[in-house]
C-alpha positions as CSV (number, residue, x, y, z in Angstrom):
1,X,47.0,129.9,-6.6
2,X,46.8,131.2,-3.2
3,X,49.5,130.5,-0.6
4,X,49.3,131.4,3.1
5,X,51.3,130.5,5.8
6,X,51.1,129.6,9.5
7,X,51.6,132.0,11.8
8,X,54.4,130.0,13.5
9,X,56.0,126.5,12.9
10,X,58.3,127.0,15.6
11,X,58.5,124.3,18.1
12,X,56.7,122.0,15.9
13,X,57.5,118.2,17.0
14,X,59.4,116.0,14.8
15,X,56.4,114.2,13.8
16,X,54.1,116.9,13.0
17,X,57.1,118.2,10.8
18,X,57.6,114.9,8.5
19,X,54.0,114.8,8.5
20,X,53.6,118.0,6.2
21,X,56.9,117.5,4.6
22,X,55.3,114.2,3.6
23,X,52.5,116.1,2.2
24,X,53.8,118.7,0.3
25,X,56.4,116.3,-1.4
26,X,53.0,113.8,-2.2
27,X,51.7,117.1,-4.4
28,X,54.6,118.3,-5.5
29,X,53.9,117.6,-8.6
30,X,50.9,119.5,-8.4
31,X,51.8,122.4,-6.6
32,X,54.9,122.1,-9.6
33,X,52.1,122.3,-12.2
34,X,50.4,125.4,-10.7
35,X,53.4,126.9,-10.5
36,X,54.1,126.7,-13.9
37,X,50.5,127.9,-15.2
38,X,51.1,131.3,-13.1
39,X,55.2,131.8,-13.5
40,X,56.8,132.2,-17.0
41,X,59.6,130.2,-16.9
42,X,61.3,127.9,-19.7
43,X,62.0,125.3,-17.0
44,X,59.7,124.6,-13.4
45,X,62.2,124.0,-11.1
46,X,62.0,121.2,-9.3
47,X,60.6,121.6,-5.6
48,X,61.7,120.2,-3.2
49,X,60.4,120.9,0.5
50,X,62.3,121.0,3.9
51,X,62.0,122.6,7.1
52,X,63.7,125.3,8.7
53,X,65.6,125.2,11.5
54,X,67.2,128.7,11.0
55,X,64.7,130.0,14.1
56,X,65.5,127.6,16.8
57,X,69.1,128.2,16.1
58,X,68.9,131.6,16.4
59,X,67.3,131.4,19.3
60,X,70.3,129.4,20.5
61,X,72.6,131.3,19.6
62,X,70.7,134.7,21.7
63,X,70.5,132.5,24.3
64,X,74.6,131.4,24.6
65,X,75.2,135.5,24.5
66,X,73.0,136.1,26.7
67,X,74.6,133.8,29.1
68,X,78.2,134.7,28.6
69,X,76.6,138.7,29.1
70,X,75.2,137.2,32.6
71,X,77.6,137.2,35.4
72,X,77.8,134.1,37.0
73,X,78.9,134.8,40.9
74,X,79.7,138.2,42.9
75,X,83.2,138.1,41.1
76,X,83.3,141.6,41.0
């Protein structure tokens, strides 16, 4: 099985990200079974899918430092 990802998912809408969350918890099972035909395991885990957020918050936080580096007047 062959898996790629998108470039980027940053920015996605809301919408856009339930909508493959909805999909890739609809095949789960089968994207479980492949899984288990190409990892030995004793047990599949159980997948479960959701997005991450981990970019936009780190983003965030650059941005707040960024802003407290920033001078905000001619209070020299």
């Amino acid at each position: 099985m062959k898996v790629t990802q998108a470039s980027s998912l940053r920015g996605i809408g809301s919408d856009i990200g339930e909508s493959v969350l909805n999909k890739l918890a609809s095949h789960r099972a089968t994207l479980q079974a492949e899984l288990a035909r190409h990892v030995t395991m004793k047990y599949t885990p159980h997948l479960i899918f959701h997005l991450d957020d981990s970019i936009e918050r780190g983003a965030r936080v650059i941005e707040i430092l960024q802003e407290i580096e920033t001078p905000r007047g001619d209070d020299k």
